[in-house]
VORO-744088 format. One record per atom (N, C-alpha, C, O): residue number from 1; residue in one letter; chain; atom name; x, y, z. Coordinates in nm, 2 decimals, decimal comma, padded with zeros to 4 digits. Layout:
! VORO-744088
<site NUM; a; A; CA; <X; Y; Z>>;
...
***
This chain:
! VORO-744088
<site 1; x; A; N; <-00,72; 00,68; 03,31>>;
<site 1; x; A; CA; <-00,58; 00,68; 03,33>>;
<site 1; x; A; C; <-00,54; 00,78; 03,44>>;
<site 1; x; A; O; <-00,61; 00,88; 03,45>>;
<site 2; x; A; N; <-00,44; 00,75; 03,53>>;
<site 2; x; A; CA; <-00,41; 00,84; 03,62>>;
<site 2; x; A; C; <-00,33; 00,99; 03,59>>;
<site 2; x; A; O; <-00,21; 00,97; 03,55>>;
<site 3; x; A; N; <-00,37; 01,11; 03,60>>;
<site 3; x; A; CA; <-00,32; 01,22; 03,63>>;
<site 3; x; A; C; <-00,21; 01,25; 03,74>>;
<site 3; x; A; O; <-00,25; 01,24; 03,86>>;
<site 4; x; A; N; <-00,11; 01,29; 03,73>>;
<site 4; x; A; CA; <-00,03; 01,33; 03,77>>;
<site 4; x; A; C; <00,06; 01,48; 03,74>>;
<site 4; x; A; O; <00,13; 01,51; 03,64>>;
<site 5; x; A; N; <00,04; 01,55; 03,86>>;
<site 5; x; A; CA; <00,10; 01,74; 03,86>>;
<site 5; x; A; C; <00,24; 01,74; 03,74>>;
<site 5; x; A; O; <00,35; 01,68; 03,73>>;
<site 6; x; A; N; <00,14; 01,83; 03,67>>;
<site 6; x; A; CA; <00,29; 01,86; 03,56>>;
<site 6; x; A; C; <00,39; 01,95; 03,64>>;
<site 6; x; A; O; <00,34; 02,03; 03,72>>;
<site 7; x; A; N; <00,47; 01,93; 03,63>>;
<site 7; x; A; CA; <00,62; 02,00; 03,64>>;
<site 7; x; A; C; <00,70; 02,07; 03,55>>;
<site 7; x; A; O; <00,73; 02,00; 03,46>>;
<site 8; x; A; N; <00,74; 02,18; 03,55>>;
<site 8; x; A; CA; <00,85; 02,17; 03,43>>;
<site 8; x; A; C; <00,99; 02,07; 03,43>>;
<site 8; x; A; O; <01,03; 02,03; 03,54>>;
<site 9; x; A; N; <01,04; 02,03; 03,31>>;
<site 9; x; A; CA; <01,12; 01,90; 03,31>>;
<site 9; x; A; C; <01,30; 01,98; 03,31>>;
<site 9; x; A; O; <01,31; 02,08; 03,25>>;
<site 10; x; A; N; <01,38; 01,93; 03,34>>;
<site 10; x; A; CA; <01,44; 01,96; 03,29>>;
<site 10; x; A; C; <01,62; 01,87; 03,30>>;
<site 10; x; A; O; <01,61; 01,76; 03,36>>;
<site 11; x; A; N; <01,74; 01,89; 03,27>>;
<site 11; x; A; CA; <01,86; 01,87; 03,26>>;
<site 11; x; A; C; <01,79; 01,65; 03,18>>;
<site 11; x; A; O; <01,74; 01,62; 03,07>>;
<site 12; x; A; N; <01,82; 01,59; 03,27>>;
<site 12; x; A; CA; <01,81; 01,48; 03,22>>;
<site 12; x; A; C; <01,68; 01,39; 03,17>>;
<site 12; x; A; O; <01,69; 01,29; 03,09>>;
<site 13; x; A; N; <01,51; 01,44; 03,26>>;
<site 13; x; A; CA; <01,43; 01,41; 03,19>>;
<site 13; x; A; C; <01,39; 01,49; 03,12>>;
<site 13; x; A; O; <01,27; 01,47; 03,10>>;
<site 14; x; A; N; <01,41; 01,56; 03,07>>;
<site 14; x; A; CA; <01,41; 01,67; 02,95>>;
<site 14; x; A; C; <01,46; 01,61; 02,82>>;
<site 14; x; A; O; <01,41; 01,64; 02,72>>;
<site 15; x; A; N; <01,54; 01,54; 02,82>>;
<site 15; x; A; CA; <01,64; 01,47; 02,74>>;
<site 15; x; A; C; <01,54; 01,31; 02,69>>;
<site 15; x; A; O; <01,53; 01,26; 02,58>>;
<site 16; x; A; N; <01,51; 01,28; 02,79>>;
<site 16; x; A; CA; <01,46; 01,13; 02,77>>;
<site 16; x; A; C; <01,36; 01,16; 02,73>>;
<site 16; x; A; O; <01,30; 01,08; 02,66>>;
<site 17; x; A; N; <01,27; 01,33; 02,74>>;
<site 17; x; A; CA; <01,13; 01,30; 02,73>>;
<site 17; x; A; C; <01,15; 01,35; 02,50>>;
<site 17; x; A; O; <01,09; 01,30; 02,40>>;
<site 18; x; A; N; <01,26; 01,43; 02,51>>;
<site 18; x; A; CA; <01,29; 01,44; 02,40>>;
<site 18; x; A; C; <01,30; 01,35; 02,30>>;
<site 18; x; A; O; <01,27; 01,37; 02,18>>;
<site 19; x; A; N; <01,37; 01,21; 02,35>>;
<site 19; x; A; CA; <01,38; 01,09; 02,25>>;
<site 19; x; A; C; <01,25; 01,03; 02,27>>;
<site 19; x; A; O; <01,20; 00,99; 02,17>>;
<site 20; x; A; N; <01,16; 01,00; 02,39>>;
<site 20; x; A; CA; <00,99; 00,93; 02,40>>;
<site 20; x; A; C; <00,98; 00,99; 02,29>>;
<site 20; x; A; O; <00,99; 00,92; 02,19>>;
<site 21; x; A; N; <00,95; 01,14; 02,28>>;
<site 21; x; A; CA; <00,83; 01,23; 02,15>>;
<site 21; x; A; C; <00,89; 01,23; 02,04>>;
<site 21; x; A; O; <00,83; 01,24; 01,94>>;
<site 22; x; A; N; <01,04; 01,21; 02,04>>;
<site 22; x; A; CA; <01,07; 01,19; 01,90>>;
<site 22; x; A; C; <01,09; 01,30; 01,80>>;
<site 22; x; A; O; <01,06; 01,31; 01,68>>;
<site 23; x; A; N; <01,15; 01,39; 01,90>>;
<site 23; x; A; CA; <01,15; 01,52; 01,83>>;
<site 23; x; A; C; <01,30; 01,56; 01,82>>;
<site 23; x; A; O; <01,38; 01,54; 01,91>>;
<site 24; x; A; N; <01,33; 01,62; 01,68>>;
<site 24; x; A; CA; <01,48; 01,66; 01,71>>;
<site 24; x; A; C; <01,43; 01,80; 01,77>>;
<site 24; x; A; O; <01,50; 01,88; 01,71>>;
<site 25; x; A; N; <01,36; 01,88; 01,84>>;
<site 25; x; A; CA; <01,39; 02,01; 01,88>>;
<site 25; x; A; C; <01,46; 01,97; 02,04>>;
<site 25; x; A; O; <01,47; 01,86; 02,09>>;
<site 26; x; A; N; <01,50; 02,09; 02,12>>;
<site 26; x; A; CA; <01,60; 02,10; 02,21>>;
<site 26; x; A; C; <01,50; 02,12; 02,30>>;
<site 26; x; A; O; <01,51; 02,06; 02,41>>;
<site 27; x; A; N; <01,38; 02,19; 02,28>>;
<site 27; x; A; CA; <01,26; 02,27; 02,36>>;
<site 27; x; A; C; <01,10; 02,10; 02,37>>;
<site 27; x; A; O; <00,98; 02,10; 02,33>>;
<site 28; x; A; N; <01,17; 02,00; 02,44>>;
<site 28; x; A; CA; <01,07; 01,94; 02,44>>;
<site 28; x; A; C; <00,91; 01,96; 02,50>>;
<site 28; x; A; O; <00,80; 01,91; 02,48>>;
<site 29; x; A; N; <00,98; 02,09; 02,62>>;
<site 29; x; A; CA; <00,79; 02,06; 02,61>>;
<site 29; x; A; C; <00,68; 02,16; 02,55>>;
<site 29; x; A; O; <00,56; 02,16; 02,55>>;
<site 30; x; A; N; <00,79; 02,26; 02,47>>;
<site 30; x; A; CA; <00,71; 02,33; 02,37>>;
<site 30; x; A; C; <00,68; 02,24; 02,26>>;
<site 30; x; A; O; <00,57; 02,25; 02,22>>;
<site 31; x; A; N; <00,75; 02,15; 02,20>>;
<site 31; x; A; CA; <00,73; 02,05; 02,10>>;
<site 31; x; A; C; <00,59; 01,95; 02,17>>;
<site 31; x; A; O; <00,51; 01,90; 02,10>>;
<site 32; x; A; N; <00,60; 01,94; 02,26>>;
<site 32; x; A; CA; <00,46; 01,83; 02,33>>;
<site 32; x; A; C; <00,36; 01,92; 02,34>>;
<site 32; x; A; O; <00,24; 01,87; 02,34>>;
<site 33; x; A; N; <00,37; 02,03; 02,35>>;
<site 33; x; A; CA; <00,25; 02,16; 02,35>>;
<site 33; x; A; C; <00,19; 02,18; 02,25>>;
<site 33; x; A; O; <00,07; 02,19; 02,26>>;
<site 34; x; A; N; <00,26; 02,21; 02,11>>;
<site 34; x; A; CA; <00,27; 02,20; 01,98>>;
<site 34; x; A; C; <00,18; 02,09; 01,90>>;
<site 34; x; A; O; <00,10; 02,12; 01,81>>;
<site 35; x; A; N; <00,20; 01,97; 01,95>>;
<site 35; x; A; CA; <00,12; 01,84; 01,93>>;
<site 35; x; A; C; <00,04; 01,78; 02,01>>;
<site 35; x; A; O; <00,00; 01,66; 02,00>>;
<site 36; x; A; N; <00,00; 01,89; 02,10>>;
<site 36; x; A; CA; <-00,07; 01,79; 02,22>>;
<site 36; x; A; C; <-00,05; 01,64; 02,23>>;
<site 36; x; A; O; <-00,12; 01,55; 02,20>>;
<site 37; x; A; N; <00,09; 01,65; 02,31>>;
<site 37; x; A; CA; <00,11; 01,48; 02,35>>;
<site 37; x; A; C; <00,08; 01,52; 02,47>>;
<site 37; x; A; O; <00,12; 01,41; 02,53>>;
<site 38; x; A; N; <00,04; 01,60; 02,57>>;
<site 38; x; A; CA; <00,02; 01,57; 02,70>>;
<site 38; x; A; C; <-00,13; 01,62; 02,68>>;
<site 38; x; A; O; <-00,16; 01,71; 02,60>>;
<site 39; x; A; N; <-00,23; 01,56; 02,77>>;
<site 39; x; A; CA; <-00,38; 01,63; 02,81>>;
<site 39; x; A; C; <-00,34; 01,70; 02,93>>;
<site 39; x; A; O; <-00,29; 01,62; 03,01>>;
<site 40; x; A; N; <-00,34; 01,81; 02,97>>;
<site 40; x; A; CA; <-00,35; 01,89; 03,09>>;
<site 40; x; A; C; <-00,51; 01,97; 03,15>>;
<site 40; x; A; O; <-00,57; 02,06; 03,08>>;
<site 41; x; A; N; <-00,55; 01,91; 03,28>>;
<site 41; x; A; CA; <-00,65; 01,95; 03,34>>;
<site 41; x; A; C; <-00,63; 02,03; 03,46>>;
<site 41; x; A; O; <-00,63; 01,98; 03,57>>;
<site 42; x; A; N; <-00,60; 02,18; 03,44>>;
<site 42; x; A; CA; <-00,56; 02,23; 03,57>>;
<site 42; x; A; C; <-00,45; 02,17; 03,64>>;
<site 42; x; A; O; <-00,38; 02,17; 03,53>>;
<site 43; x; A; N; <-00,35; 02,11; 03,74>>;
<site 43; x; A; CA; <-00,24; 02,13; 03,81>>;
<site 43; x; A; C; <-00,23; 01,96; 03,73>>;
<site 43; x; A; O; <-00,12; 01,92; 03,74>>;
<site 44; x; A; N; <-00,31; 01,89; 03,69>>;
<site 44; x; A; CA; <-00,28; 01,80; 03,65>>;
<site 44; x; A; C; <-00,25; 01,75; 03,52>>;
<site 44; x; A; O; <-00,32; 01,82; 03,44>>;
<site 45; x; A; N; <-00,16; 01,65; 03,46>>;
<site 45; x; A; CA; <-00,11; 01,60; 03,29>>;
<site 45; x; A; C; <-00,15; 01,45; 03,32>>;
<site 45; x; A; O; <-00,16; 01,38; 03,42>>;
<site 46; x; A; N; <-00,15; 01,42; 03,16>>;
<site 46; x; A; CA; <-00,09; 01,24; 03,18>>;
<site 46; x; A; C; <-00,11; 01,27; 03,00>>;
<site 46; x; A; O; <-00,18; 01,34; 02,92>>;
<site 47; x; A; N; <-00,03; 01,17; 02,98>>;
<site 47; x; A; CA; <-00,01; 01,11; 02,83>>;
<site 47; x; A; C; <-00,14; 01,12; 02,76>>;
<site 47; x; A; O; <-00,24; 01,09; 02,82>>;
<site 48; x; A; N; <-00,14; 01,16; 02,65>>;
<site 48; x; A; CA; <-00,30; 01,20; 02,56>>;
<site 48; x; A; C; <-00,28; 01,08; 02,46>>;
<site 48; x; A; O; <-00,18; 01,08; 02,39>>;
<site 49; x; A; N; <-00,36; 00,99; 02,47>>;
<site 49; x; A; CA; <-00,40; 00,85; 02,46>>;
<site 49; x; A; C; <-00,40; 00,88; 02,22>>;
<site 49; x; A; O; <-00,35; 00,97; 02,15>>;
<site 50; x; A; N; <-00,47; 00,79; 02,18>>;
<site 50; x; A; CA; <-00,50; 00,79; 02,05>>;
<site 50; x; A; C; <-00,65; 00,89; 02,00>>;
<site 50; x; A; O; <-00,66; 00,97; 01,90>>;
<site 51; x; A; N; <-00,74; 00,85; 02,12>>;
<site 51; x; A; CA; <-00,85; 00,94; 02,13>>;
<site 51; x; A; C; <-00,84; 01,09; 02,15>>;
<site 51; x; A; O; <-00,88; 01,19; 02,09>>;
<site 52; x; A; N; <-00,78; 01,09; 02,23>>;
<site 52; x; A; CA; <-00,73; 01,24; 02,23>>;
<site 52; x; A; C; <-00,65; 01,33; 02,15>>;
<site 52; x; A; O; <-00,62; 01,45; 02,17>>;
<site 53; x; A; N; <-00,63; 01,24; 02,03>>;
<site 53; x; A; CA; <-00,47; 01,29; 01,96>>;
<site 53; x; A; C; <-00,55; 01,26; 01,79>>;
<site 53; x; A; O; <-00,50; 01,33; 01,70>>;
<site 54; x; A; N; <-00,66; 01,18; 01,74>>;
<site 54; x; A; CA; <-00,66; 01,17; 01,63>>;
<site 54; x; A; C; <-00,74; 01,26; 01,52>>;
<site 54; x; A; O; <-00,86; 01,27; 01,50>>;
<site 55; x; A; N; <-00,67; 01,31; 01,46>>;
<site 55; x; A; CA; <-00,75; 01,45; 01,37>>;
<site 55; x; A; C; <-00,66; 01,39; 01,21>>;
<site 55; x; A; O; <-00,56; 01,32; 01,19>>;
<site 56; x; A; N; <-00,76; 01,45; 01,15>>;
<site 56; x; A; CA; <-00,71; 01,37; 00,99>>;
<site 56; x; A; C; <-00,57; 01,39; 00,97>>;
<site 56; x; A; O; <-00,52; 01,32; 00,87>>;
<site 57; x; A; N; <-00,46; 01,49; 01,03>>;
<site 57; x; A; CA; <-00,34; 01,51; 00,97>>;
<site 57; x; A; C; <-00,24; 01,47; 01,04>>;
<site 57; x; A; O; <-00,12; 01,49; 01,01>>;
<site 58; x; A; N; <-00,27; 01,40; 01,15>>;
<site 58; x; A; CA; <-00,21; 01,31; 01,21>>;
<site 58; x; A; C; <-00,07; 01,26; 01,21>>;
<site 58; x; A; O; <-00,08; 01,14; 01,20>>;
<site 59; x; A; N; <-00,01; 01,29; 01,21>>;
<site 59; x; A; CA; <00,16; 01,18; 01,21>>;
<site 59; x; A; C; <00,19; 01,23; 00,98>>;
<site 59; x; A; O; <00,28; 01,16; 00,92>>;
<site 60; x; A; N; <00,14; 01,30; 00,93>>;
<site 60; x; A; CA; <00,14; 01,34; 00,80>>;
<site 60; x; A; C; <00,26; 01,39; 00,75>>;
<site 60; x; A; O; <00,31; 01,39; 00,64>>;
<site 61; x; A; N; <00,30; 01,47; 00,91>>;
<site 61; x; A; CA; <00,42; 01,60; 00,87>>;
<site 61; x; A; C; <00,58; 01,55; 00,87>>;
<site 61; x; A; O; <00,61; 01,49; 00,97>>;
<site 62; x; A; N; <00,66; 01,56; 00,80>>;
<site 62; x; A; CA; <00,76; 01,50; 00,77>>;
<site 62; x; A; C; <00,83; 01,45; 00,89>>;
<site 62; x; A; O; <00,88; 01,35; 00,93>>;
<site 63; x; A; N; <00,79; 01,62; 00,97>>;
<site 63; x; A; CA; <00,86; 01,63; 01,09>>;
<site 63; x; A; C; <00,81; 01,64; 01,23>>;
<site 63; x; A; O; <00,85; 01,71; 01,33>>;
<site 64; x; A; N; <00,70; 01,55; 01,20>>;
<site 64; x; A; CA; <00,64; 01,52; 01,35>>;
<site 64; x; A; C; <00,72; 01,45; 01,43>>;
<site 64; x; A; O; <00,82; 01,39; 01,39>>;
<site 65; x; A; N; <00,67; 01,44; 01,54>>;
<site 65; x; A; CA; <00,75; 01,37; 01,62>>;
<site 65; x; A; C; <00,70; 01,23; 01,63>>;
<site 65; x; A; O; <00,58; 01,23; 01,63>>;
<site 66; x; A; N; <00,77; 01,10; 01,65>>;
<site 66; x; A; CA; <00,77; 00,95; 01,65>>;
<site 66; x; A; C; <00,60; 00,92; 01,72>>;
<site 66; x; A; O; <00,51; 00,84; 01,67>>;
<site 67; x; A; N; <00,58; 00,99; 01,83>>;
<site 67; x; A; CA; <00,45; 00,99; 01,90>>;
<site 67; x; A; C; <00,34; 00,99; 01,77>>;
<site 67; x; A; O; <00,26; 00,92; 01,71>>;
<site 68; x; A; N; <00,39; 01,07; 01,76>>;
<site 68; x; A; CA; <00,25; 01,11; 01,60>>;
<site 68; x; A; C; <00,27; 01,00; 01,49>>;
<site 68; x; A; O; <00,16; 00,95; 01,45>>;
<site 69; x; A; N; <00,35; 00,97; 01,44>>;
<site 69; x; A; CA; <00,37; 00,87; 01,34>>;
<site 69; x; A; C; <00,30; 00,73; 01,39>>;
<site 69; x; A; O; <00,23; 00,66; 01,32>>;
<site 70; x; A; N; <00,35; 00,69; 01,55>>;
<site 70; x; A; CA; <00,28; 00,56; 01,61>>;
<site 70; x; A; C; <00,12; 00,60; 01,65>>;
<site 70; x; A; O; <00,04; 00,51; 01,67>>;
<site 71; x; A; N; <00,09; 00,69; 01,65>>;
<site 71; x; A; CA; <-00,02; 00,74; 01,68>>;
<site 71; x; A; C; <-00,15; 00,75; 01,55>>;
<site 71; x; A; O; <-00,27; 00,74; 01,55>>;
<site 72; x; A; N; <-00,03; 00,76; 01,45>>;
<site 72; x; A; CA; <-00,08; 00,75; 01,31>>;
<site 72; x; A; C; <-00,11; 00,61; 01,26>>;
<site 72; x; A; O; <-00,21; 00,57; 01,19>>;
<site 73; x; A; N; <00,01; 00,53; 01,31>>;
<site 73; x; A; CA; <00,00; 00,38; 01,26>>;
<site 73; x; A; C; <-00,11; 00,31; 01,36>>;
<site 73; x; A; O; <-00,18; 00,22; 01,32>>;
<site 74; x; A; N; <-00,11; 00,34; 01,44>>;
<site 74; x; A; CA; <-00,23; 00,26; 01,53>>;
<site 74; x; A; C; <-00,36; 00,31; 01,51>>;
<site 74; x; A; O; <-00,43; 00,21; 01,53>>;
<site 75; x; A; N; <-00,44; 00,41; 01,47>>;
<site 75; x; A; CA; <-00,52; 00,45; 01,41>>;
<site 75; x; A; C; <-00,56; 00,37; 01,25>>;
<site 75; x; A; O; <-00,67; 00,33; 01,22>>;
<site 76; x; A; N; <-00,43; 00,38; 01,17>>;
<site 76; x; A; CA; <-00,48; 00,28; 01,09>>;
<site 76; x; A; C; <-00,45; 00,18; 01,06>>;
<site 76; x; A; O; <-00,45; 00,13; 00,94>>;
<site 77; x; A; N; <-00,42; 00,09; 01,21>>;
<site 77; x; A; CA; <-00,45; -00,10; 01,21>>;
<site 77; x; A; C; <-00,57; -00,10; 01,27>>;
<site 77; x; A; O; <-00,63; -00,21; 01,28>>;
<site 78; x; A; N; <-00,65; 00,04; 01,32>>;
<site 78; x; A; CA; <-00,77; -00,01; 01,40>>;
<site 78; x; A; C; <-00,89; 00,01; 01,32>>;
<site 78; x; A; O; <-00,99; -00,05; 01,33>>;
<site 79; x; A; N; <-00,86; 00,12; 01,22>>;
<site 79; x; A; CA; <-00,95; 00,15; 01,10>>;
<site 79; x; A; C; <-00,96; 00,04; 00,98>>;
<site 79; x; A; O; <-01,03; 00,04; 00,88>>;
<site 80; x; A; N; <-00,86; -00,10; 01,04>>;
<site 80; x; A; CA; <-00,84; -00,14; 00,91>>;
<site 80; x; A; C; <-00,81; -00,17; 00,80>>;
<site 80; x; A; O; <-00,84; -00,26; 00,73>>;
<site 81; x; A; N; <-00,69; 00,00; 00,78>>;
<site 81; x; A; CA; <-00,66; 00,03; 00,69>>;
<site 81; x; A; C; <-00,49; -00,05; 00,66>>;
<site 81; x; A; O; <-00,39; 00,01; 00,70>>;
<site 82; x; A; N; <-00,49; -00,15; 00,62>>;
<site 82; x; A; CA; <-00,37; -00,22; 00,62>>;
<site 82; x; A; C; <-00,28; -00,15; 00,52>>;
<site 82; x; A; O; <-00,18; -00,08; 00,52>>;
<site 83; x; A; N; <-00,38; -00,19; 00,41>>;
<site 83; x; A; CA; <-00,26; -00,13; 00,30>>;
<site 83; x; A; C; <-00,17; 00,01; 00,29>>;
<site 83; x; A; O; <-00,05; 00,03; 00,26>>;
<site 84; x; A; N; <-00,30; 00,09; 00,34>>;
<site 84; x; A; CA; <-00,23; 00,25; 00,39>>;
<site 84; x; A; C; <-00,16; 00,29; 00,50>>;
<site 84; x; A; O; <-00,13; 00,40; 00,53>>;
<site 85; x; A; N; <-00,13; 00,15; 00,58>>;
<site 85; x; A; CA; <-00,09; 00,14; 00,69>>;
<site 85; x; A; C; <00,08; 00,13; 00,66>>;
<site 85; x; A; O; <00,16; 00,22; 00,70>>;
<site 86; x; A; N; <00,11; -00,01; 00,56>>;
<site 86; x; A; CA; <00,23; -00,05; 00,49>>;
<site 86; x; A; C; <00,30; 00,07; 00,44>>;
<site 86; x; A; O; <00,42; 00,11; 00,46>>;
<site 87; x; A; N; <00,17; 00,16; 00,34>>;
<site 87; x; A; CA; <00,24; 00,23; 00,25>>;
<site 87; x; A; C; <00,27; 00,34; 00,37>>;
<site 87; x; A; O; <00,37; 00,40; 00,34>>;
<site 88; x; A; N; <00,21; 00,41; 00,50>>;
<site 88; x; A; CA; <00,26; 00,52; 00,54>>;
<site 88; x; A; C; <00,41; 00,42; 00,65>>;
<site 88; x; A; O; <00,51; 00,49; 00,68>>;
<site 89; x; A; N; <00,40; 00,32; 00,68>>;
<site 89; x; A; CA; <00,54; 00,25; 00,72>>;
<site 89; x; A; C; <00,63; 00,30; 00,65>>;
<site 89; x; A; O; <00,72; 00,38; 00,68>>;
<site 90; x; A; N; <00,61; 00,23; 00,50>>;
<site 90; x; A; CA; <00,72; 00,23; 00,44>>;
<site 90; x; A; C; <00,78; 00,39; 00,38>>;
<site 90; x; A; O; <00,90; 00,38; 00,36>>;
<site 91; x; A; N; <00,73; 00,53; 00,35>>;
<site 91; x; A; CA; <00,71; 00,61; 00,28>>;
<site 91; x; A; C; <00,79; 00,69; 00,45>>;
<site 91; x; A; O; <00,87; 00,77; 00,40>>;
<site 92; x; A; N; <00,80; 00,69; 00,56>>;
<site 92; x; A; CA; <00,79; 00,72; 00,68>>;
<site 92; x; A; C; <00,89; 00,66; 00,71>>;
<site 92; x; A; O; <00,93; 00,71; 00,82>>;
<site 93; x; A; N; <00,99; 00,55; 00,65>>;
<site 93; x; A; CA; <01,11; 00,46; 00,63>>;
<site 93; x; A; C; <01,11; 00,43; 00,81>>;
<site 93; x; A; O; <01,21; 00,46; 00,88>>;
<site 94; x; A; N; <00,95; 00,35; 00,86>>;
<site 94; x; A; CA; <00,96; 00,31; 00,99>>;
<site 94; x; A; C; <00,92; 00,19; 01,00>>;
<site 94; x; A; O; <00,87; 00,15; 01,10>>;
<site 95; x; A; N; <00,95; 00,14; 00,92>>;
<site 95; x; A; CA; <00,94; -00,03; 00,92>>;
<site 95; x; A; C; <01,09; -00,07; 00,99>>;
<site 95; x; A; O; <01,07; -00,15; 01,08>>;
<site 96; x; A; N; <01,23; -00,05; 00,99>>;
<site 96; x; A; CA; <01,32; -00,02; 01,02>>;
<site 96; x; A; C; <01,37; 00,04; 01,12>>;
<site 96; x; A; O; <01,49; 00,01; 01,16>>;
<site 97; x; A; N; <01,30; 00,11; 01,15>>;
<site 97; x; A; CA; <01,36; 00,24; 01,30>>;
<site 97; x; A; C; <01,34; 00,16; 01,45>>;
<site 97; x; A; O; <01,24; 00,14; 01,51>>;
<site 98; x; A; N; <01,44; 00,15; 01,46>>;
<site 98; x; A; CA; <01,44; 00,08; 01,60>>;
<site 98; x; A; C; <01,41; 00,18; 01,69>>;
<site 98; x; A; O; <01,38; 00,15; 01,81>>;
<site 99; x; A; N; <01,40; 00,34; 01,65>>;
<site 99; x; A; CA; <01,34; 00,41; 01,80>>;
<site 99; x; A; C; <01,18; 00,43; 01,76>>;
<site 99; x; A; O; <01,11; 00,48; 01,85>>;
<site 100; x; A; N; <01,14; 00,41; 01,69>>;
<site 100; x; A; CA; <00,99; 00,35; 01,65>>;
<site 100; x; A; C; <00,92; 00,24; 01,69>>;
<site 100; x; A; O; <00,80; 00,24; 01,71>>;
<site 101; x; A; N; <00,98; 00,17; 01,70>>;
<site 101; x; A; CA; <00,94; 00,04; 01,74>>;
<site 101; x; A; C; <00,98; -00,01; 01,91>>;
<site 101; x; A; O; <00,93; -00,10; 01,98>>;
<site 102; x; A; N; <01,06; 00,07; 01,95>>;
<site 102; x; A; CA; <01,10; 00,10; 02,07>>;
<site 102; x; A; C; <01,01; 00,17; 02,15>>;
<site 102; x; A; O; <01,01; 00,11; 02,26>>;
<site 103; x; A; N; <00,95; 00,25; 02,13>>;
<site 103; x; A; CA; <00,89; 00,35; 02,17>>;
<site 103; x; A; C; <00,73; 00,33; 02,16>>;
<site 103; x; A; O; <00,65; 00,38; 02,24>>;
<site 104; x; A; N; <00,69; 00,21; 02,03>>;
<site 104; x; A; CA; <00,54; 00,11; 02,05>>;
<site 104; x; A; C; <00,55; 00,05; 02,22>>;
<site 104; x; A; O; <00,48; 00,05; 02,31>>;
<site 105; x; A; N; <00,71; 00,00; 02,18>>;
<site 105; x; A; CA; <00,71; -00,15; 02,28>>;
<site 105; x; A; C; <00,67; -00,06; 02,40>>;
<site 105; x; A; O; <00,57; -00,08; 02,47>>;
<site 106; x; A; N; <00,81; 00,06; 02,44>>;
<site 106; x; A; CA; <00,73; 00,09; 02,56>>;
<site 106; x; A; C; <00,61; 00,14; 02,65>>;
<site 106; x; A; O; <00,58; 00,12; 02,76>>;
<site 107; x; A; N; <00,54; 00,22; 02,48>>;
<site 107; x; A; CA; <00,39; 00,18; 02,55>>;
<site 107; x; A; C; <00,32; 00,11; 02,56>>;
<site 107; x; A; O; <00,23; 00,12; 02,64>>;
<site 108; x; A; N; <00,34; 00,01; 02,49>>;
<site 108; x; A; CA; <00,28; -00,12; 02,56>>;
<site 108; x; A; C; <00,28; -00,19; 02,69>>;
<site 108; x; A; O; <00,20; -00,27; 02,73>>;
<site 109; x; A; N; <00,38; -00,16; 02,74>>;
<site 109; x; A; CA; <00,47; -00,21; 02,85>>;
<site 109; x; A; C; <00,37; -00,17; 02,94>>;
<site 109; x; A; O; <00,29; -00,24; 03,00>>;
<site 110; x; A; N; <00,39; 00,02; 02,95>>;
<site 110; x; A; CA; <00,33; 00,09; 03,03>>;
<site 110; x; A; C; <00,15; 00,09; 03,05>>;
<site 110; x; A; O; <00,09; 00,11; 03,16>>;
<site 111; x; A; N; <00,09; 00,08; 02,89>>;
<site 111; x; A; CA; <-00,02; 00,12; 02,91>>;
<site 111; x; A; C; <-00,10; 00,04; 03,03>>;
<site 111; x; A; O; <-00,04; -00,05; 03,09>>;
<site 112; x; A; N; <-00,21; 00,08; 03,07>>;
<site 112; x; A; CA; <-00,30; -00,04; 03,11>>;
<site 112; x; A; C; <-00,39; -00,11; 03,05>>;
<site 112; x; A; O; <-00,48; -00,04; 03,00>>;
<site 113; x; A; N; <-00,40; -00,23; 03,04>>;
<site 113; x; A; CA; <-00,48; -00,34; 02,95>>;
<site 113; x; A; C; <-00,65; -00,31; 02,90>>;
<site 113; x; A; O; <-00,71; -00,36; 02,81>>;
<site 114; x; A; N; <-00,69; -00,21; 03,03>>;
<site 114; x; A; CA; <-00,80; -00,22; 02,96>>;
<site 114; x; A; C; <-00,84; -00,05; 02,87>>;
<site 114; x; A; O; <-00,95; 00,01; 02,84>>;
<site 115; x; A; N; <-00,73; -00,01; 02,87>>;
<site 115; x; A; CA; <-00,76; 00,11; 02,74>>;
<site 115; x; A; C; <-00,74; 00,07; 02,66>>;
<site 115; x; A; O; <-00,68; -00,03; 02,66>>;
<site 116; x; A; N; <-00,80; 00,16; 02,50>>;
<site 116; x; A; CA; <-00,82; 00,08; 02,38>>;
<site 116; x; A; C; <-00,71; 00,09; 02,36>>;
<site 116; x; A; O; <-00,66; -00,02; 02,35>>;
<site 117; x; A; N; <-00,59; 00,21; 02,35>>;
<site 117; x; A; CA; <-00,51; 00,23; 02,32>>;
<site 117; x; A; C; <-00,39; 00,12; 02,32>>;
<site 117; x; A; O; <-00,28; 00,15; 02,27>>;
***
């Protein structure tokens, strides 16, 4: 995937990057720091994929941010795990949430086809 120079964000993509990660904090890129949603290599970032992001506690915390919860749920449709899949949907009340499902679609949109992710 392509890297591209982190920047500090701020007034209005500050704002958008806040509803992507799904965080109510005000400080989004201390919140993406916090959960490693970005991979950073020296002057360079890009989005930290499923491989990069999956550790057993994953999307667990009440108040992770939406990244982590989809990050959670994709992990366990690829593990297989359906049932525990349903039950962390439903328990996560994201069977329903249109910025959850919003936020799949747009990475889908964006990724490129031949990452697993």
């Amino acid at each position: 995937m392509q890297t591209r120079s982190c920047k500090p964000f701020s007034g209005k993509i500050r704002s958008t990057l806040i509803v992507q990660i799904g965080s109510e904090s005000q400080d989004s890129i201390e919140t993406a720091r916090k959960y490693g949603i970005f991979v950073i290599n020296g002057s360079k970032c890009r989005l930290a994929l499923l491989a990069d992001r999956i550790k057993k506690d994953l999307g667990k915390n009440n108040d992770c941010p939406l990244i982590d919860a989809l990050h959670r749920t994709m992990f366990l449709w690829k593990s297989e795990k359906r049932q525990e899949l349903i039950s962390y949907l439903s328990k996560r009340n994201l069977l329903e949430d249109s910025r959850f499902w919003k936020l799949a679609q747009a990475l889908f949109e964006v990724l490129p086809r031949d990452i697993e992710d």
